[in-house]
ZAVO-881904 format. One record per residue (C-alpha): z, y, x; chain. Coordinates in steps of 0.2 Angstrom, whole numbers, padded with zeros to 4 digits. Layout:
! ZAVO-881904
ATOM     pz     py     px  mol
ATOM      Z      Y      X    A
...
This chain:
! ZAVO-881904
ATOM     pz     py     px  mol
ATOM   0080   0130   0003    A
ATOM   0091   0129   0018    A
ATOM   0107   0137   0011    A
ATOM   0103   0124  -0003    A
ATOM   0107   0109   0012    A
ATOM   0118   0119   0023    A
ATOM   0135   0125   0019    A
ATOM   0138   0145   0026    A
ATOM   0149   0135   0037    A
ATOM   0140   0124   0046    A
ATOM   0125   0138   0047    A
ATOM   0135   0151   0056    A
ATOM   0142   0136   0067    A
ATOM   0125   0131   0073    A
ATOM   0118   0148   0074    A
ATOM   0134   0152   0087    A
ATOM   0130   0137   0095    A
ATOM   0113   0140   0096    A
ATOM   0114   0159   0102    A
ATOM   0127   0155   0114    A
ATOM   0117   0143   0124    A
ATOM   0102   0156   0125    A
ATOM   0115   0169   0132    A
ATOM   0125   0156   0144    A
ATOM   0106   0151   0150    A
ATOM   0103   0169   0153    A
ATOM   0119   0171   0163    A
ATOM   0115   0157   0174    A
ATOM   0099   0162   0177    A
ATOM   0105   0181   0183    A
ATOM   0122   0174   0192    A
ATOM   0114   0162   0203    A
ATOM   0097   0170   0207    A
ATOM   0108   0185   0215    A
ATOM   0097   0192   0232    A
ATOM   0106   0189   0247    A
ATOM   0106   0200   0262    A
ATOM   0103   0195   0280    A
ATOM   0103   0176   0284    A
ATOM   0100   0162   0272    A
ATOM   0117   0152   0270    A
ATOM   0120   0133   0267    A
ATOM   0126   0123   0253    A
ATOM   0139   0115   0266    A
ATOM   0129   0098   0264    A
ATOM   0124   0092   0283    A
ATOM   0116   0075   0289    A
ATOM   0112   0069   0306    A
ATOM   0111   0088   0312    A
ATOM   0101   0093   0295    A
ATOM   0107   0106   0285    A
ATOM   0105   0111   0267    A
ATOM   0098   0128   0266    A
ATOM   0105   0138   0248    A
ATOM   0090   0145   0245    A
ATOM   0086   0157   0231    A
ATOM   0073   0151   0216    A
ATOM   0057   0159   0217    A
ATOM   0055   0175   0208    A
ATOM   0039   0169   0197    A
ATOM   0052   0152   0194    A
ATOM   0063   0164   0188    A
ATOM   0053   0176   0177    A
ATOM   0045   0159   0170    A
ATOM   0063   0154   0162    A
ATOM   0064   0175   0157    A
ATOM   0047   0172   0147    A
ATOM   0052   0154   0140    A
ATOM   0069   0161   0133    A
ATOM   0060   0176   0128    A
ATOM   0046   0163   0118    A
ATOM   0061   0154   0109    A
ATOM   0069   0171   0104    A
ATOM   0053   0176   0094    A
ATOM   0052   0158   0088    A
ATOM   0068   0158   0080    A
ATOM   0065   0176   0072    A
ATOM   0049   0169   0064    A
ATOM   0054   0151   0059    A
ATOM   0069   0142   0053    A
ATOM   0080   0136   0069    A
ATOM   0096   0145   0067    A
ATOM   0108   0140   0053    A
ATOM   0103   0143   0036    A
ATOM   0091   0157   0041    A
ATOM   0074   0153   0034    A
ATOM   0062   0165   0047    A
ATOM   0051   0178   0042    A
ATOM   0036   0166   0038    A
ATOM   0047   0155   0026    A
ATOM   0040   0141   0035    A
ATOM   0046   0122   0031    A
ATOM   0039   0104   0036    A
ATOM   0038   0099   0017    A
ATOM   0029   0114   0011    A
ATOM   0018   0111   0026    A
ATOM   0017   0091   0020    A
ATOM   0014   0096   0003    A
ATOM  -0002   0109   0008    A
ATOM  -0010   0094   0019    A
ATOM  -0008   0080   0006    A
ATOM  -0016   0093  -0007    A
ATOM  -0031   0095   0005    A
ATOM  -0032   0077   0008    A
ATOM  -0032   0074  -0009    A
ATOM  -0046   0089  -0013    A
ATOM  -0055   0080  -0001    A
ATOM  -0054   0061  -0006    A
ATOM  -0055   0068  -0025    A
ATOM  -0073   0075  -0021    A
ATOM  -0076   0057  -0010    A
ATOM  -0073   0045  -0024    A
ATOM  -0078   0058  -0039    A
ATOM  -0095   0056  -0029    A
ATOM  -0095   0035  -0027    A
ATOM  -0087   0037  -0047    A
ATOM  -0105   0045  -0052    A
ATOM  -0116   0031  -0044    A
ATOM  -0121   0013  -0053    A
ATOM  -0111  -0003  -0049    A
ATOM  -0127  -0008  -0039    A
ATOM  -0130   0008  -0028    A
ATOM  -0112   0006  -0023    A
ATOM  -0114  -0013  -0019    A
ATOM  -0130  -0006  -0006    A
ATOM  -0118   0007  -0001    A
ATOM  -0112   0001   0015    A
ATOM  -0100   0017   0017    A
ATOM  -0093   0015   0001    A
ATOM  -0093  -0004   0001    A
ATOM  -0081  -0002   0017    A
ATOM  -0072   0008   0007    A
ATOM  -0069   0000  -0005    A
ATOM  -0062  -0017   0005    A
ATOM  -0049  -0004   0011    A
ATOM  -0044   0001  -0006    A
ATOM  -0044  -0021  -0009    A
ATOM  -0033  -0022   0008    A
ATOM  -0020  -0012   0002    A
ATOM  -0017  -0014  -0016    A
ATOM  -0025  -0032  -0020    A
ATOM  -0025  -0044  -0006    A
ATOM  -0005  -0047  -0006    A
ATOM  -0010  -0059  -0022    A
ATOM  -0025  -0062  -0019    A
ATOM  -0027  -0065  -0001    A
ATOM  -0037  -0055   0012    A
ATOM  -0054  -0065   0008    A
ATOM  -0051  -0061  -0012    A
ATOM  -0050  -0080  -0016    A
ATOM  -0032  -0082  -0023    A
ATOM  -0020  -0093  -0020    A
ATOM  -0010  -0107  -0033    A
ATOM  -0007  -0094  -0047    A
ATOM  -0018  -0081  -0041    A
ATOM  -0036  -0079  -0046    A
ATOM  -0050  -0082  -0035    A
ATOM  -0061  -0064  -0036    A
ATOM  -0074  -0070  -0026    A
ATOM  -0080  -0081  -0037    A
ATOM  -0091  -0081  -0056    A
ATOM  -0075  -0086  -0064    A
ATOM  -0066  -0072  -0074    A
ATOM  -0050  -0075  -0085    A
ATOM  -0053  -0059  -0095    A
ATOM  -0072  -0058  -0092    A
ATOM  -0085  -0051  -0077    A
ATOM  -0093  -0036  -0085    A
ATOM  -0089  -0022  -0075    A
ATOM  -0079  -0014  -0090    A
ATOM  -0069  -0028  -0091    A
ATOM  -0067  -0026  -0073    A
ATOM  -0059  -0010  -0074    A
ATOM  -0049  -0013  -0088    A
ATOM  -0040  -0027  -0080    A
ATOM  -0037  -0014  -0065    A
ATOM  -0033   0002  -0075    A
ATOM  -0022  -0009  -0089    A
ATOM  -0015  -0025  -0081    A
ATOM  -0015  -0040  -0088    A
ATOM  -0001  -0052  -0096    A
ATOM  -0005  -0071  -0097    A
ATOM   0007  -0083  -0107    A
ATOM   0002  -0100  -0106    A
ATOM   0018  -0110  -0120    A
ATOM   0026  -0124  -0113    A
ATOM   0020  -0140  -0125    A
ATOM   0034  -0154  -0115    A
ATOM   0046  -0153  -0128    A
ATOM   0034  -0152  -0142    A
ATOM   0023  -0168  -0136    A
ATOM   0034  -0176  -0123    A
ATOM   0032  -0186  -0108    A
ATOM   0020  -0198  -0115    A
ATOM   0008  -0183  -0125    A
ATOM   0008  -0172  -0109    A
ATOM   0001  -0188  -0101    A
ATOM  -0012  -0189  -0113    A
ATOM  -0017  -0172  -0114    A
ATOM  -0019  -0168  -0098    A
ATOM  -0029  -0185  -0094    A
ATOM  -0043  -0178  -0109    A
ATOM  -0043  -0160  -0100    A
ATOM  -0046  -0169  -0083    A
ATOM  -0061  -0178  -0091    A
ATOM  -0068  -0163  -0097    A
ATOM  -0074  -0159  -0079    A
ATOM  -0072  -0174  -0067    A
ATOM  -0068  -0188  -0080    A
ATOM  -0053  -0199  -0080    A
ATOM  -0051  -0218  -0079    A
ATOM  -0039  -0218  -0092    A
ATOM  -0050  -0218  -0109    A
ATOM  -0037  -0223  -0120    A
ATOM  -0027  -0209  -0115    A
ATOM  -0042  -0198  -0116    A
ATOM  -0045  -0205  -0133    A
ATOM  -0027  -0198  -0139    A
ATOM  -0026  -0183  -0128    A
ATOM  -0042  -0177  -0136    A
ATOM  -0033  -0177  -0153    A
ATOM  -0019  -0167  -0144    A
ATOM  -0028  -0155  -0139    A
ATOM  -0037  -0151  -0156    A
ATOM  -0021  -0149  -0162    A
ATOM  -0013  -0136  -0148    A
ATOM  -0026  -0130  -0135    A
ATOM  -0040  -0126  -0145    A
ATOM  -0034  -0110  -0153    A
ATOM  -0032  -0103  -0137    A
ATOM  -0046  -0114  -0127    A
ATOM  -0056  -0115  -0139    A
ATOM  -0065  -0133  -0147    A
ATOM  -0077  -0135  -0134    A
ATOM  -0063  -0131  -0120    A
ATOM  -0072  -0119  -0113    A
ATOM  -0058  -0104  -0115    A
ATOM  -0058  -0086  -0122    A
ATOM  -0059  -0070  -0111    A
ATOM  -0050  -0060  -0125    A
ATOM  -0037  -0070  -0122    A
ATOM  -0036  -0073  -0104    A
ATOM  -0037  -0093  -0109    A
ATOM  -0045  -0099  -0094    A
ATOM  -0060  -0113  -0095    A
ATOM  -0057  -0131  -0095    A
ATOM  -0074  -0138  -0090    A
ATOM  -0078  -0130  -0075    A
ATOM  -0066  -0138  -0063    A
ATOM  -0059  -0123  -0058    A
ATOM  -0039  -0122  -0059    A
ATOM  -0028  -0108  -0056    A
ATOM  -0010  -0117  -0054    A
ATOM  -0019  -0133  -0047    A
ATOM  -0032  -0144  -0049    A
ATOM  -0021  -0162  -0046    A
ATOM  -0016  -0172  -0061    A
ATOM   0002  -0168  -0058    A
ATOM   0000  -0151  -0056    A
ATOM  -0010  -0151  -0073    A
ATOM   0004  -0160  -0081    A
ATOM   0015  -0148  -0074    A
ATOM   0007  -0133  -0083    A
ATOM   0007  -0141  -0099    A
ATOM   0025  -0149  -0099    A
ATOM   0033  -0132  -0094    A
ATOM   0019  -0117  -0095    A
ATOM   0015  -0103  -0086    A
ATOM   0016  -0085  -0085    A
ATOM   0006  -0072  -0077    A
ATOM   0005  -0056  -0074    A
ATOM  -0008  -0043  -0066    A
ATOM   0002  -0026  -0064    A
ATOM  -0008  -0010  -0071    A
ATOM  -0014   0001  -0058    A
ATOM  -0018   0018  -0068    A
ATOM  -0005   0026  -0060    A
ATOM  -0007   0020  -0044    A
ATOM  -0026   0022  -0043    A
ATOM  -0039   0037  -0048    A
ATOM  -0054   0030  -0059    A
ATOM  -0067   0032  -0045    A
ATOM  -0056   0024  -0034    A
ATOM  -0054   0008  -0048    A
ATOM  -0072   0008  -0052    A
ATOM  -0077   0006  -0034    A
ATOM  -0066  -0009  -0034    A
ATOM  -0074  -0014  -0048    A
ATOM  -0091  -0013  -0040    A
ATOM  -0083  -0023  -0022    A
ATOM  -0076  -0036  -0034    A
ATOM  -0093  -0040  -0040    A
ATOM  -0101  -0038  -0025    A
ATOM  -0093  -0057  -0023    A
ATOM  -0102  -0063  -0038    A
ATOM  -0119  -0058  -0032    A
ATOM  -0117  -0066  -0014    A
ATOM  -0110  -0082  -0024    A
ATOM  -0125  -0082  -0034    A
């Protein structure tokens, strides 16, 4: 691996360098540890009648540094550390990374292969596996859907009984596993200002009413003719199609009139990335089973 990332060069470059300091170290060590005979001389440095003495290490100072030099000579015989040489226990940090993240793996495939094995409701009572799985939630779903799971404008609110593509566990995990793709057509052109008006007066009156009734009147006919595929007649959506329900006062890009109007003149798209590939099937069917966790405590 190394000679694949380090030119014959550069290795014999770095291994002179690094064999030279060793032998320059030991050179120093012997050349300036020499005994001396007879009285102990100065270094010449004096103050106020205090002299420094040139005193000689002490001999286990010395055989420490012996030992130490000695320690990184056998180091570099059985590691990599010198040029391209690879040591004798062909050792490297990502071979090392790559034998810890298989055991961490091995570990946390038997974990959630366990949890995957267990009911929706024994997980929910799991408090283990509940904490879990708000982890799990933390780090791949609460950028878009917030830390409590209750959405923002254009994000869905998870912790309530509202679901776009339905709130059978299934479902769920099919929205995880697959992703989803929302279109919602802009209709501005097709009706203009004044139609849009109209429409989304009727749609408001479906849940809170509108003081308008003329407009609801004429907004009613709109929307049999280019909501009710998708909404349904009774406004009250289709899961298979994502088309949210228009009766329950519940509004993903805004609940104000001119927010409404907004959707309508221009549209909307959403999407909900897949996470198949990012998450193992225990670790989306525990999600599956935090996610409707927040159903049962709304309930």
């Amino acid at each position: 691996m190394w000679r694949t990332i380090m030119s014959n060069f550069w290795s014999i470059y770095i291994a002179l360098l690094v064999l030279g300091n060793i032998a320059a170290l030991v050179w120093l060590l012997f050349a300036t540890n020499k005994k001396q005979e007879g009285e102990i001389g100065t270094t010449g440095h004096e103050w106020d009648g205090i002299e420094e003495l040139d005193t000689p290490m002490p001999r286990w100072w010395l055989w420490m540094f012996i030992l130490s030099v000695i320690f990184g000579l056998i180091y570099f015989v059985l590691y990599p550390g010198i040029g391209s040489y690879e040591g004798t226990y062909g050792w490297t940090q990502a071979q090392q990374h790559k034998e810890q993240m298989a055991a961490v793996e091995s570990q946390e495939a038997a974990f959630f292969d366990r949890l995957g094995n267990q009911s929706i409701h024994e997980l929910s009572s799991d408090s283990q596996a509940m904490a879990t799985a708000g982890r799990l939630f933390a780090n791949h779903c609460s950028t878009c859907h917030g830390a409590d799971a209750r959405g923002a404008v254009g994000f869905p609110n998870l912790a309530d009984d509202d679901w776009l593509y339905g709130s059978s566990p299934e479902q769920i995990q099919h929205s995880i596993r697959q992703g989803r793709n929302g279109v919602m057509p802009p209709f501005g052109a097709a009706l203009g200002d004044k139609g849009v008006y109209q429409l989304s007066h009727y749609v408001v009156s479906l849940s809170r009413g509108s003081s308008d009734s003329i407009a609801v009147k004429a907004g009613a006919k709109q929307f049999a003719t280019s909501c009710a595929m998708c909404h349904g007649a009774d406004a009250k959506g289709n899961t298979a199609l994502g088309a949210p329900n228009l009766t329950d006062d519940i509004w993903l890009h805004g609940r104000s009139l001119a927010q409404i109007q907004s959707v309508i003149r221009d549209g909307r798209q959403g999407k909900m990335p897949k996470h198949e590939n990012i998450l193992s099937e225990g670790k989306i069917h525990l999600l599956s089973a935090y996610l409707l966790s927040f159903q049962n405590d709304a309930k």
